[in-house]
C-alpha positions in Angstrom: 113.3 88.8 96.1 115.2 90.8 93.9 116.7 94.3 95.1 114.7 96.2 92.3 111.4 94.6 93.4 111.5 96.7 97.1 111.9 99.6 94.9 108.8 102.2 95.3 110.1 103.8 91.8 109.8 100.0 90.2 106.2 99.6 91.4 105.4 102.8 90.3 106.7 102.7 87.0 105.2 98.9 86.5 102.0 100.6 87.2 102.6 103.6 84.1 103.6 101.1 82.2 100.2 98.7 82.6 98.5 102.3 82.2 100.2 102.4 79.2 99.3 99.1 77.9 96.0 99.5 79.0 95.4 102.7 76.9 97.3 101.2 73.8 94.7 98.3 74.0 91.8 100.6 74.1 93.1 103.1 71.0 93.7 102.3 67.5 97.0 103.6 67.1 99.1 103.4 64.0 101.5 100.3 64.5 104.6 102.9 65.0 103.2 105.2 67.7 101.8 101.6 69.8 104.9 100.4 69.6 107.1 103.0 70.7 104.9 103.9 73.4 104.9 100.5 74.3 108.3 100.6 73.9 109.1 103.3 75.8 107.4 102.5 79.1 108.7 99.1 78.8 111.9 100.8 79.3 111.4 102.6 82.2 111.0 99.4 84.3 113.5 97.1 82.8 116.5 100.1 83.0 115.5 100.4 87.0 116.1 97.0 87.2 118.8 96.4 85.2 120.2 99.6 86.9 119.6 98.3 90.7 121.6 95.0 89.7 125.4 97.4 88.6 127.6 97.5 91.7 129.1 101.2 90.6 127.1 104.5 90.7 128.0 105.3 87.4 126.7 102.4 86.0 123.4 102.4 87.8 123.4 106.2 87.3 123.5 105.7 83.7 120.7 103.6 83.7 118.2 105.3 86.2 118.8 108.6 83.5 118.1 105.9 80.3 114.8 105.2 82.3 114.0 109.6 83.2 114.5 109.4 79.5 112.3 106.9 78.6 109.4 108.5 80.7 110.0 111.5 79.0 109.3 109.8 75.3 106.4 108.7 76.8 105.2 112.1 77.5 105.9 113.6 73.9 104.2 110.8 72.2 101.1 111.4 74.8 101.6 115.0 74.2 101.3 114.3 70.3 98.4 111.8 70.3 96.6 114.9 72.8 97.0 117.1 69.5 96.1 114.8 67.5 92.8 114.3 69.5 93.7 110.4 70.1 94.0 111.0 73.6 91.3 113.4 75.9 93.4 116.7 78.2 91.7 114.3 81.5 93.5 111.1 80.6 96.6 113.1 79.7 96.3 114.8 82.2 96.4 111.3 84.5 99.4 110.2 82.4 101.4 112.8 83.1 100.7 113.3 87.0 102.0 109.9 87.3 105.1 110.8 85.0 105.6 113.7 87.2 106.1 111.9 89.9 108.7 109.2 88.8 110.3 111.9 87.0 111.1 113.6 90.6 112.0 110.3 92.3 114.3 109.2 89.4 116.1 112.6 89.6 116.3 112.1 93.1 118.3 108.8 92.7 120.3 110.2 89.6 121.3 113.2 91.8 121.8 110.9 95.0 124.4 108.8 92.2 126.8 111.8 90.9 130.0 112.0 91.9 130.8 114.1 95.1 133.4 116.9 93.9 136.3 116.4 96.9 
């Protein structure tokens, strides 16, 4: 097993990012707005684990904050296809619960990764 596998943050975002999939399946989106969505959750998951295989906390620091980024694209582009009546305030709402709660464990691990000031 790999290191990023025991990860509680990987199995969470592996499950937004099905969610994801799942809702891009269901909608009719515009080619640009499924991909990047698609896109953008992809990229949560493969940055943790390409971030849990650097030996230095910079690198995997860098890489945990690509990921918090990535989760926050998401969100805009849910936020958008809300306005836009594409997605209900309930499932939204469901998205972004979950997003919430990767957002504070990735933090967690970025802050746990700075440099200590000596």
């Amino acid at each position: 097993m790999f290191d990023f596998e025991r990860l509680h943050v990987y199995k969470k975002a592996k499950t937004f990012n099905g969610s994801i999939r799942e809702f891009i399946k269901s909608r009719s989106l515009d080619r640009t707005t499924s991909d990047q969505l698609r896109r953008a959750a992809f990229s949560i998951v493969l940055n943790l684990a390409e971030g849990s295989g650097r030996f230095s906390k910079p690198d995997r620091r860098n890489f945990y904050v690509v990921a918090r980024s990535s989760l926050f694209e998401c969100i805009a582009i849910l936020d958008v296809l809300k306005d836009e009546s594409a997605l209900d305030e309930i499932a939204f709402r469901g998205f972004y619960e979950h997003a919430d709660e990767l957002s504070r464990i990735l933090f967690a691990m970025i802050k746990n990764l700075e440099k200590k000031a000596v």
